[in-house]
Biotite code that builds the C-alpha atoms (Angstrom):
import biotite.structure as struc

atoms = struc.array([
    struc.Atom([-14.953, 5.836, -5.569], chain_id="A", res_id=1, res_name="UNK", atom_name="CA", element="C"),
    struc.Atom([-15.351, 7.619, -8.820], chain_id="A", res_id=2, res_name="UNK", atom_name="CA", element="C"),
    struc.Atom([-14.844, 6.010, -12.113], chain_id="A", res_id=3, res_name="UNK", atom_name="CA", element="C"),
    struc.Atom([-12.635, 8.727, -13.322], chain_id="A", res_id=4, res_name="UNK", atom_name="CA", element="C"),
    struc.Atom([-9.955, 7.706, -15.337], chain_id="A", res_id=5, res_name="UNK", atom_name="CA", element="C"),
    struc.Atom([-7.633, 9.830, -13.299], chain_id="A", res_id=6, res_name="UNK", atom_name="CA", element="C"),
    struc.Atom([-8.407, 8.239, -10.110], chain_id="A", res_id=7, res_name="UNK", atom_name="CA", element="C"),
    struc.Atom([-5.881, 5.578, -9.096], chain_id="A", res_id=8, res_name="UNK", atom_name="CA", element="C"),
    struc.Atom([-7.112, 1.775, -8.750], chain_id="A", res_id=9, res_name="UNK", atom_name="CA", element="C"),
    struc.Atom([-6.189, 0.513, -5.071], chain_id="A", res_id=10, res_name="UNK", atom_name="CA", element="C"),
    struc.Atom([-7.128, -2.879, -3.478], chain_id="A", res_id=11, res_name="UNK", atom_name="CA", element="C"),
    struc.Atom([-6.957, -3.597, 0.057], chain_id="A", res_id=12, res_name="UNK", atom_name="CA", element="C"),
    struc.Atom([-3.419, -6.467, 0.424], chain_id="A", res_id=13, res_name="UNK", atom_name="CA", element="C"),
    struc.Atom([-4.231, -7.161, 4.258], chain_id="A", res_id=14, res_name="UNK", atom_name="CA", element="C"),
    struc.Atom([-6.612, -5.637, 7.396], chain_id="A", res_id=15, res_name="UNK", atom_name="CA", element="C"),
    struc.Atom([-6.916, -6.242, 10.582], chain_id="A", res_id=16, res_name="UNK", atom_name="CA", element="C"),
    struc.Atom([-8.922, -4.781, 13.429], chain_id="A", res_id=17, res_name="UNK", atom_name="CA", element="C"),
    struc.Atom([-6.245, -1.977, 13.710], chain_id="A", res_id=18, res_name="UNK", atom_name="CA", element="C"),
    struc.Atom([-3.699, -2.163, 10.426], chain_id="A", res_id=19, res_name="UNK", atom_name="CA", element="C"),
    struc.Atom([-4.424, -1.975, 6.797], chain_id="A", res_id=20, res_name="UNK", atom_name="CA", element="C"),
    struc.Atom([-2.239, -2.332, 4.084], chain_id="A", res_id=21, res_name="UNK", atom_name="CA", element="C"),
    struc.Atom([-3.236, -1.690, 0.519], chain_id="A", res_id=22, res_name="UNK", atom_name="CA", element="C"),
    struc.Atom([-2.012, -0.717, -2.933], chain_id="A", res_id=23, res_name="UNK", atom_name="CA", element="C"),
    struc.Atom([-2.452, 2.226, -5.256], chain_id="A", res_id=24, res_name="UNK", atom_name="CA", element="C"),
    struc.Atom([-2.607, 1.436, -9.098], chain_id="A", res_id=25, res_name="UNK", atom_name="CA", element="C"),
    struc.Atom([-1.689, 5.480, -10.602], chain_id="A", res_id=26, res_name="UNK", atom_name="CA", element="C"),
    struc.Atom([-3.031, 6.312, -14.316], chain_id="A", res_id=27, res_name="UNK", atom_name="CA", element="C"),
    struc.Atom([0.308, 6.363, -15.425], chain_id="A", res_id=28, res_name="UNK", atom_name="CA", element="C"),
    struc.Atom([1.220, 2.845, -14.107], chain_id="A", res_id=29, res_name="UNK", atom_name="CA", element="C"),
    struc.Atom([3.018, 3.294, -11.215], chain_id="A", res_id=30, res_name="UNK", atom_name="CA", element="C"),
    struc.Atom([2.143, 1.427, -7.919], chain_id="A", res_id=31, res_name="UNK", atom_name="CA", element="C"),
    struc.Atom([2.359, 2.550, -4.738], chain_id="A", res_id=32, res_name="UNK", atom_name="CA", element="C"),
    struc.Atom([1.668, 0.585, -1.203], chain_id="A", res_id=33, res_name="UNK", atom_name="CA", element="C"),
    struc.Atom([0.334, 1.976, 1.954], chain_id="A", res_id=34, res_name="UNK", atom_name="CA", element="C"),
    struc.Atom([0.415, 0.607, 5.583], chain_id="A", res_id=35, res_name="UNK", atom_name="CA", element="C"),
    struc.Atom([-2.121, 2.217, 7.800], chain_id="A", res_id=36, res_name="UNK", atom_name="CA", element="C"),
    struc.Atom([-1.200, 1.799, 11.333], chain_id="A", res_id=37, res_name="UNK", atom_name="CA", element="C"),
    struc.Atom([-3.867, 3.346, 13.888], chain_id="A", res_id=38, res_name="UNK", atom_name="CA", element="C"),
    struc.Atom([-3.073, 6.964, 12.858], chain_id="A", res_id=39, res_name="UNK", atom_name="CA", element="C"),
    struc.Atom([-0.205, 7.076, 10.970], chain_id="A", res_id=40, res_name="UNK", atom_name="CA", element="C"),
    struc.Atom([0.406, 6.050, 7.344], chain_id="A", res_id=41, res_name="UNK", atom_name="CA", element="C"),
    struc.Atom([3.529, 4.933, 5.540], chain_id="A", res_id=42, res_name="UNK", atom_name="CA", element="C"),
    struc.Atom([3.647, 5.458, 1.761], chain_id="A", res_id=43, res_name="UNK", atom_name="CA", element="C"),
    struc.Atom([6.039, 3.116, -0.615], chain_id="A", res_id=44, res_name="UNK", atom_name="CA", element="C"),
    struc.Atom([7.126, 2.781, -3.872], chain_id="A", res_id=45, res_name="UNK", atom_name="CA", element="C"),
    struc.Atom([7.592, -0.357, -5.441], chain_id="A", res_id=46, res_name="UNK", atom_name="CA", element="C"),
    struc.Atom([11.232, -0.861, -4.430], chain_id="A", res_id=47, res_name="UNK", atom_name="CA", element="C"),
    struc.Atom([10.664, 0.575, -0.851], chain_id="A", res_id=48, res_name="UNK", atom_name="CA", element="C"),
    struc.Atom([7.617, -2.201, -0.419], chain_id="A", res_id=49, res_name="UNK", atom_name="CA", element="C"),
    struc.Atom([9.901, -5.320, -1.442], chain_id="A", res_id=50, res_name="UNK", atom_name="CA", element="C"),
    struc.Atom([12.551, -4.394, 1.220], chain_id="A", res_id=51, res_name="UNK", atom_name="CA", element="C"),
    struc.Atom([9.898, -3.501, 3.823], chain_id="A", res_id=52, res_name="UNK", atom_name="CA", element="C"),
    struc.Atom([8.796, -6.856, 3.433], chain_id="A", res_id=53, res_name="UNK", atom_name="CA", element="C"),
    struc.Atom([12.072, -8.261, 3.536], chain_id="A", res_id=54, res_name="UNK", atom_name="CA", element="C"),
    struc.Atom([12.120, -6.710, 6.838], chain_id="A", res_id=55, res_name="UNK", atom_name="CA", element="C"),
    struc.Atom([9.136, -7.698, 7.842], chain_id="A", res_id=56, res_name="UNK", atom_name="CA", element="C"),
    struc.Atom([10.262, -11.557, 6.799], chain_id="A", res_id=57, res_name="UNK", atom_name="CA", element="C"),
    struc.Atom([13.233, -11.526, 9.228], chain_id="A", res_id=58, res_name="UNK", atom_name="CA", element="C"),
    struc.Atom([11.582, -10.177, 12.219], chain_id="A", res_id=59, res_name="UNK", atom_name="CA", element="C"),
    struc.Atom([10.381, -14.210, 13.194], chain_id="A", res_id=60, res_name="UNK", atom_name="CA", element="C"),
])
């Protein structure tokens, strides 16, 4: 990745052989999250990823 100051900052949250899910920090300080499943990717903002993972918390 570049170090251009445009260039959003992302770290990887969880992988797995076959998932990923990581996060996007933008230049202008918004934060996205991304889950990577096989072929498709779902994009979130930062209220979409809390209930997504309340979602994800009540599937046990």
């Amino acid at each position: 990745m570049s170090n251009n100051n445009n260039d959003p900052r992302t770290t990887t949250i969880a992988e797995t052989e076959n998932f990923i899910a990581w996060k996007a920090e933008e230049p202008d300080g918004e934060v996205t999250y991304h889950v990577e499943l096989n072929n498709v990717t779902v994009h979130f903002f930062e209220e979409e990823w809390t209930e997504f993972l309340e979602l994800v918390r009540s599937l046990k």
